[in-house]
C-alpha positions as CSV (number, residue, x, y, z in Angstrom):
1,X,0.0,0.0,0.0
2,X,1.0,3.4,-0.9
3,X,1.1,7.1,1.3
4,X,-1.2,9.2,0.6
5,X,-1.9,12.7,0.7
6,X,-5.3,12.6,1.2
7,X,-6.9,14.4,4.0
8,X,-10.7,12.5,4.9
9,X,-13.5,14.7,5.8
10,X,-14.4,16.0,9.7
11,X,-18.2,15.6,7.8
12,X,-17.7,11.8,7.9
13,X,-16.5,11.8,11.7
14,X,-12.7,12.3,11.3
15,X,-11.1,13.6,14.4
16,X,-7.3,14.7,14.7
17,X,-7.7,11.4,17.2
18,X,-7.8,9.7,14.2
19,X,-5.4,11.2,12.1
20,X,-2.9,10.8,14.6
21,X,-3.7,6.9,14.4
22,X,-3.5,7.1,11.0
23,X,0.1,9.3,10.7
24,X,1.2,6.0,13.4
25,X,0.9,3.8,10.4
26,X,2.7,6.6,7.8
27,X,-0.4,7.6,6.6
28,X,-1.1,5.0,4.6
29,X,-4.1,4.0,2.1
30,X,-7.2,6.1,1.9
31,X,-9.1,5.6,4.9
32,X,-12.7,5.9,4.6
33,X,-16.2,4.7,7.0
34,X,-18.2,1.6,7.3
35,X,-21.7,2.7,6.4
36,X,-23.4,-0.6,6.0
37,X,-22.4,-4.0,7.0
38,X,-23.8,-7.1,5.9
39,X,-22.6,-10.8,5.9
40,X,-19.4,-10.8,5.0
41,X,-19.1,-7.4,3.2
42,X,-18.9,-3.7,4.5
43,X,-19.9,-0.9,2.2
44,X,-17.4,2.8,3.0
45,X,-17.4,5.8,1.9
46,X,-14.4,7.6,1.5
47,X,-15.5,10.9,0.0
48,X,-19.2,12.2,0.7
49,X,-20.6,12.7,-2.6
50,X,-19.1,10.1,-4.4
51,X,-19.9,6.4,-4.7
52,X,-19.0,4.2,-1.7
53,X,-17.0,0.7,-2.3
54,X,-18.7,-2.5,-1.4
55,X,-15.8,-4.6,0.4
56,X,-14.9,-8.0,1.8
57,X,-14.4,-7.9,5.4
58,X,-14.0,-11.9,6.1
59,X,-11.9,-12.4,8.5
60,X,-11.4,-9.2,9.8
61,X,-13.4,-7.4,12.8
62,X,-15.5,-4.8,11.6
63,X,-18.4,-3.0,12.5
64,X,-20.2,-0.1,11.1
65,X,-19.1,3.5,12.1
66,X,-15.2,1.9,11.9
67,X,-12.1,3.6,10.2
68,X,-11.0,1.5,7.6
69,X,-7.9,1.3,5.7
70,X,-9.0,-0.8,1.7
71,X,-6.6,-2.5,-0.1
72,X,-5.3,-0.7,-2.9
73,X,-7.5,-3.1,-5.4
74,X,-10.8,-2.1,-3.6
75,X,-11.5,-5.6,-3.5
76,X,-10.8,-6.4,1.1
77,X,-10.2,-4.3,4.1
78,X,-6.5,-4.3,4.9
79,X,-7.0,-2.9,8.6
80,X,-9.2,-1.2,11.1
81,X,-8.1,2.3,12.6
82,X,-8.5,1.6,16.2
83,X,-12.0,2.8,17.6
84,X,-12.2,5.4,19.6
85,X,-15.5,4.5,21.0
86,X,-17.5,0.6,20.6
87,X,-20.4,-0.4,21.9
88,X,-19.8,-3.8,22.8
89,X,-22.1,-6.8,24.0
90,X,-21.8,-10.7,24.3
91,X,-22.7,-12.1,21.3
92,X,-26.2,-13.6,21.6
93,X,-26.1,-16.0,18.6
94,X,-27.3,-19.9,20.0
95,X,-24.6,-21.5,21.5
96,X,-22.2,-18.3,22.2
97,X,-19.7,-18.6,24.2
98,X,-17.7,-16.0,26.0
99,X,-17.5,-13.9,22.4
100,X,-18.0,-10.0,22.3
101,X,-19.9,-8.7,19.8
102,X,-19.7,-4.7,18.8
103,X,-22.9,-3.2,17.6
104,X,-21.2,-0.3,16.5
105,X,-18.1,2.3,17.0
106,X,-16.9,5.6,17.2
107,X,-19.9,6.8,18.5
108,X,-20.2,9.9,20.4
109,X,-24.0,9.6,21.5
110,X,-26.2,6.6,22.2
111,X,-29.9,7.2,22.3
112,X,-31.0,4.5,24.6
113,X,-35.2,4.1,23.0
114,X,-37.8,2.6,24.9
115,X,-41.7,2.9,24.1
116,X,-43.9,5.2,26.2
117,X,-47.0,2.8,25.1
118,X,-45.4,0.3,27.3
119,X,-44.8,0.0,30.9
120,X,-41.2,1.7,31.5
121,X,-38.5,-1.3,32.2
122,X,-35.7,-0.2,35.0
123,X,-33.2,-3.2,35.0
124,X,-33.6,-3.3,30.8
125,X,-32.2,0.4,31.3
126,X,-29.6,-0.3,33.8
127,X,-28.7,-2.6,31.6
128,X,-28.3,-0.2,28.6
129,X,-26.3,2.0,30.5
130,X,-23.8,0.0,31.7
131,X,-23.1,-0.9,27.9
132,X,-23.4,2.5,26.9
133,X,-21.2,4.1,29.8
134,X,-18.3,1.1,28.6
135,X,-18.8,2.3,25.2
136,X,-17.3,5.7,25.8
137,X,-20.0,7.8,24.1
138,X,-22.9,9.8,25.9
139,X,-26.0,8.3,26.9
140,X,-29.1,9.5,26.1
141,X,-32.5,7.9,27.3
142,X,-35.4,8.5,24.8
143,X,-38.9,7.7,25.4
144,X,-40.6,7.3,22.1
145,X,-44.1,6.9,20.5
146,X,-45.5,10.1,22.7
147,X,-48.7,10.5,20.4
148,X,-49.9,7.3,21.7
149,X,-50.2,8.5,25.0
150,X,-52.7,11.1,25.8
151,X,-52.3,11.7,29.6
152,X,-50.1,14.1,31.2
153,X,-49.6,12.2,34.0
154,X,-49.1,8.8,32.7
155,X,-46.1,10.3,30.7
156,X,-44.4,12.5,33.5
157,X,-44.8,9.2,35.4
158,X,-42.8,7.4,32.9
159,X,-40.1,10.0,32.6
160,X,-39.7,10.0,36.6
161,X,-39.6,6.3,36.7
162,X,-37.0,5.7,34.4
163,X,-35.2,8.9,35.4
164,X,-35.1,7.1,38.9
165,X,-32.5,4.6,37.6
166,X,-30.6,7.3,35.1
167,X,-28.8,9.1,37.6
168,X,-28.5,12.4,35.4
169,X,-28.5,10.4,32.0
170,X,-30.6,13.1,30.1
171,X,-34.5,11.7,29.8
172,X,-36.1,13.0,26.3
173,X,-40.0,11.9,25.4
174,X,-40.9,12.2,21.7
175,X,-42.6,11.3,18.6
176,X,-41.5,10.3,15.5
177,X,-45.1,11.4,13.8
178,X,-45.6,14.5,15.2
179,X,-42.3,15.5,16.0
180,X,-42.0,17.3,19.3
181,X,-39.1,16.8,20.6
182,X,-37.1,16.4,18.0
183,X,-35.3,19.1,17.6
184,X,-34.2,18.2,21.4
185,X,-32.7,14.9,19.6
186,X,-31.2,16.8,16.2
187,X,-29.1,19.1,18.8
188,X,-27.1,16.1,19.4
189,X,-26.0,15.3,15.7
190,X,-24.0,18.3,15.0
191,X,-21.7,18.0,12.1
192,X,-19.3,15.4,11.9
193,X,-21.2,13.7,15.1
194,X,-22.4,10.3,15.2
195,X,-25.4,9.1,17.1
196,X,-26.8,5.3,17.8
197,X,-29.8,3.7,18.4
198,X,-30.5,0.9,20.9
199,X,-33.9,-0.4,22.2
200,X,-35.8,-3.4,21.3
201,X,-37.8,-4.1,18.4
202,X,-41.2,-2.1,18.2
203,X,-39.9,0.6,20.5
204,X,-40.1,2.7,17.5
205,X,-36.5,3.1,17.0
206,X,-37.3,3.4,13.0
207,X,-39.9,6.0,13.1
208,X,-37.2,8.1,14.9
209,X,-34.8,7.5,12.5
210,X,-37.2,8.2,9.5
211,X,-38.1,12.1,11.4
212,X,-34.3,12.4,12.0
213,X,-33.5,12.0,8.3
214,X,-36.4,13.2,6.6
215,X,-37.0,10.2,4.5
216,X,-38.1,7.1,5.2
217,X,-34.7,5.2,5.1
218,X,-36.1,2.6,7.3
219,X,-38.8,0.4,6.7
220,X,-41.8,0.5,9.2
221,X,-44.3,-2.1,9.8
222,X,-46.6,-2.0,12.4
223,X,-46.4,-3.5,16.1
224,X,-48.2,-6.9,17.0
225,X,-51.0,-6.6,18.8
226,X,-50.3,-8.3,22.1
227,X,-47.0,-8.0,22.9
228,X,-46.0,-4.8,21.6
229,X,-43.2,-6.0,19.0
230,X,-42.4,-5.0,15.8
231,X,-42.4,-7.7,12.8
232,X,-39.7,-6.3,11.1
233,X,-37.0,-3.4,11.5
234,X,-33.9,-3.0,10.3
235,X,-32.3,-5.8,9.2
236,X,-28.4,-4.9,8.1
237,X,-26.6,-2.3,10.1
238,X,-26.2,0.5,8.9
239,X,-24.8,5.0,9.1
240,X,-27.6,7.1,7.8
241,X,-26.5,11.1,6.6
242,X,-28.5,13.6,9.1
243,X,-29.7,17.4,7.8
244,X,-27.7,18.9,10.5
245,X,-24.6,17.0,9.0
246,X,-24.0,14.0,11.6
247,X,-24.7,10.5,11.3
248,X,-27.0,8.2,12.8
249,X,-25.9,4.4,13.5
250,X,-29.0,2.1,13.4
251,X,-28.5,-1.4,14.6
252,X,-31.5,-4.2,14.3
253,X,-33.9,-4.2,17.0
254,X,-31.7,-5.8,20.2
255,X,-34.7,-7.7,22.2
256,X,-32.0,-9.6,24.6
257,X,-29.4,-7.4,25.9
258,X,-26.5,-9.3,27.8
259,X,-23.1,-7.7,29.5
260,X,-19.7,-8.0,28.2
261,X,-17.2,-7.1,30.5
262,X,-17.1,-4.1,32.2
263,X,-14.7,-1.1,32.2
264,X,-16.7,1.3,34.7
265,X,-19.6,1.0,33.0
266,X,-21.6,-1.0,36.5
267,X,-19.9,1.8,39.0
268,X,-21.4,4.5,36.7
269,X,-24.5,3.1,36.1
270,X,-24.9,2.7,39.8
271,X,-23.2,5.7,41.2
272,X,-25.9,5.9,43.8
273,X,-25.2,2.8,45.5
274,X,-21.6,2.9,45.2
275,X,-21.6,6.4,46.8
276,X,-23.0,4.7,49.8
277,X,-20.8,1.5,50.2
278,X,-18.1,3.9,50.6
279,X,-19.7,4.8,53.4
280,X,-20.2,1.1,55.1
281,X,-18.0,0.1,58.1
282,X,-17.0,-2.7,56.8
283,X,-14.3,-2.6,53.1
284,X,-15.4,-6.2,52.5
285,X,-19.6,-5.5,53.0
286,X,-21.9,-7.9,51.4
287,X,-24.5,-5.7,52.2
288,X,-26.7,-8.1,53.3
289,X,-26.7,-8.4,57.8
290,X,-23.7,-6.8,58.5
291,X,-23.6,-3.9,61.0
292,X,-22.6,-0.3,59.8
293,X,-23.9,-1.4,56.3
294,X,-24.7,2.1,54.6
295,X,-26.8,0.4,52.2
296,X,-29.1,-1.3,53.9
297,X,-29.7,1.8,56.1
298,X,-30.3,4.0,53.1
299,X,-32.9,1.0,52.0
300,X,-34.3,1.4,55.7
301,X,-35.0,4.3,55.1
302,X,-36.6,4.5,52.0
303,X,-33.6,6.5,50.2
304,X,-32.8,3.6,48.0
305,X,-35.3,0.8,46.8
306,X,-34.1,-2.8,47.4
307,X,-34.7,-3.9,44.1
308,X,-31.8,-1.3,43.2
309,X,-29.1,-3.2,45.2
310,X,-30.1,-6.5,44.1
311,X,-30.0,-5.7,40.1
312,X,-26.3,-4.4,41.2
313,X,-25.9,-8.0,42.0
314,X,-27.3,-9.5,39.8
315,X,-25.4,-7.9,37.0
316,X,-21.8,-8.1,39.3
317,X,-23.0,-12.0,39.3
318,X,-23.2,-11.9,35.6
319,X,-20.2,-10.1,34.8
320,X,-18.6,-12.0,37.2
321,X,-19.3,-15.9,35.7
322,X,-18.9,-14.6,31.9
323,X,-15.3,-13.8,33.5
324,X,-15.1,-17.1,34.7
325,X,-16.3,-18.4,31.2
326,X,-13.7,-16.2,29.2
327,X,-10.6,-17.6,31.0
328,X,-11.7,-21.2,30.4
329,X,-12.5,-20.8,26.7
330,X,-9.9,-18.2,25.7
331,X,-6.5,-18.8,28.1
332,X,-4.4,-19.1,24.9
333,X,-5.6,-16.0,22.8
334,X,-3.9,-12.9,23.0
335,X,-6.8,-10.6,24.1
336,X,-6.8,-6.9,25.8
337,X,-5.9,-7.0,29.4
338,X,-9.0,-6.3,31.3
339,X,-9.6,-3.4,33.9
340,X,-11.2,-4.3,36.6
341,X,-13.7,-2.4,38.1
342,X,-14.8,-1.2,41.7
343,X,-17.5,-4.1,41.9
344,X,-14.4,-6.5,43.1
345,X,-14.5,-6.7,46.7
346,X,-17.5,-4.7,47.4
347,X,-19.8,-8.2,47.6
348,X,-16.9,-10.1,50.0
């Protein structure tokens, strides 16, 4: 591959993060963006404007929103430029094993959608933001589909309920059909930003997308009655151009949502409760009888809800055995060291 002097575009998401990456490996090839990804091939474009190539990534780890360097034929990716940001979860195909799956990368703002026409879901949120808070980009929480609901109440209930378990995380309810709110959502894709999507199918995750854009990029189809799920989303992975000149990163609707390992993503996502078992008498608290636990005294006295410390937990548990599973199934690859987080030694 030769050097070139080709500069790619801050429009496309290039940061002098990047370029620096890129000047480590004498600025070689013409790097360009993963803006679809299907089975075995990754469409980038490298100049907007112009026609994107349609590449083979097999055998290579690629997701969409990636730096990519093509070979000088067009024909493969030769390398990834290392992400700046992922958003990372255990695979979920039948029969996984301790594999991590990115949904998508270099993202600076995850909206994190669930449905208003639905009851809100806390530990599916908690959940979310551990994996958005590893990911390194900004969560957002967005309640959609707010023209289905007509009462005040039942709205600002929803807001409060999930803003109970945010801890700050910004709380946005809108509609894609009649648009309020969205301008709230388009102040986060200024130029050159990118944005993702996460929720579950028939959360209306599309219909945000389609208001975001202005066209209908994504197809719709309406929800099942029953159980409140759409038939069919997205089905390939893709970065969609926004008016304001970001990028919005759709992903098919994620229905299961499982933990990979976590940087600092579980202490973020439950400041709250860490803040207070720095306050117990005891280092090694389990939080469960001791004396002097600063937990159970806030859950005395109704400053905490119980269910709160036992999600904690249950995720710490979860992390904790998919540990126990990597180093069984993966003691010969050479993988990233992992950080651990403040969860070790806070349950005994």
């Amino acid at each position: 591959m030769v050097t070139m002097t080709y500069t790619p575009e801050a429009a496309l998401g290039w940061t002098p993060e990047f370029d620096e990456l890129w000047h480590a490996i004498d600025r070689v090839g013409q790097p360009g963006r993963v803006i679809r990804l299907d089975r075995g091939w990754s469409t980038v474009l490298q100049t907007i404007g112009h026609e994107p190539l349609r590449v083979r990534n097999i055998g290579i780890d690629v997701a969409v929103g990636d730096w990519v360097i093509p070979s000088d034929d067009g024909e493969k990716i030769e390398r990834v430029i290392d992400r700046q940001s992922a958003f990372v979860r255990r695979a979920s195909h039948e029969g996984a094993r301790a594999e991590a799956h990115t949904l998508a990368s270099n993202i600076d703002v995850v909206f994190l959608v669930h449905g208003l026409n639905s009851q809100p879901n806390q530990r599916r949120l908690e959940r979310e933001l551990v994996l958005a808070f590893d990911s390194g980009a900004l969560p957002v929480v967005v309640l959609s589909k707010l023209d289905l609901v007509d009462d005040p109440q039942v709205i600002a209930q929803s807001v409060a309920t999930l803003e109970a378990v945010s801890l700050g995380v910004p709380v946005h309810a809108v509609s894609g059909i009649t648009l309020v709110g969205l301008e709230t959502l388009r102040g986060y894709a200024a130029s050159g930003q990118t944005i993702a999507l996460l929720g579950a199918s028939g959360v209306g995750k599309s219909t945000i997308i389609n208001a975001l854009v202005g066209d209908a990029v994504q197809r719709t189809n309406d929800v099942r009655m029953g159980d409140q799920r759409g038939r069919h989303t997205t089905t390939a992975a893709q970065l969609v151009p926004l008016p304001s000149g970001g990028w919005l990163l759709d992903t098919p609707g994620v229905r299961a949502v499982s933990l990979w390992l976590s940087g600092q993503g579980i202490e973020r996502a439950f400041a709250d409760v860490f803040d207070l078992m720095d306050h117990c008498r005891f280092r090694n608290c389990k939080h469960e009888d001791e004396p002097g636990c600063a937990v159970l005294s806030a859950i005395s006295e109704g400053s905490l809800e119980a269910v709160r410390l036992h999600s904690l937990k249950r995720l710490v548990a979860e992390e904790a055995a998919l540990e126990e599973e990597q180093k069984v199934h993966n003691k010969a690859s050479d993988r990233r060291g992992y950080h651990r987080p403040r969860t070790e030694g806070r349950f005994g």
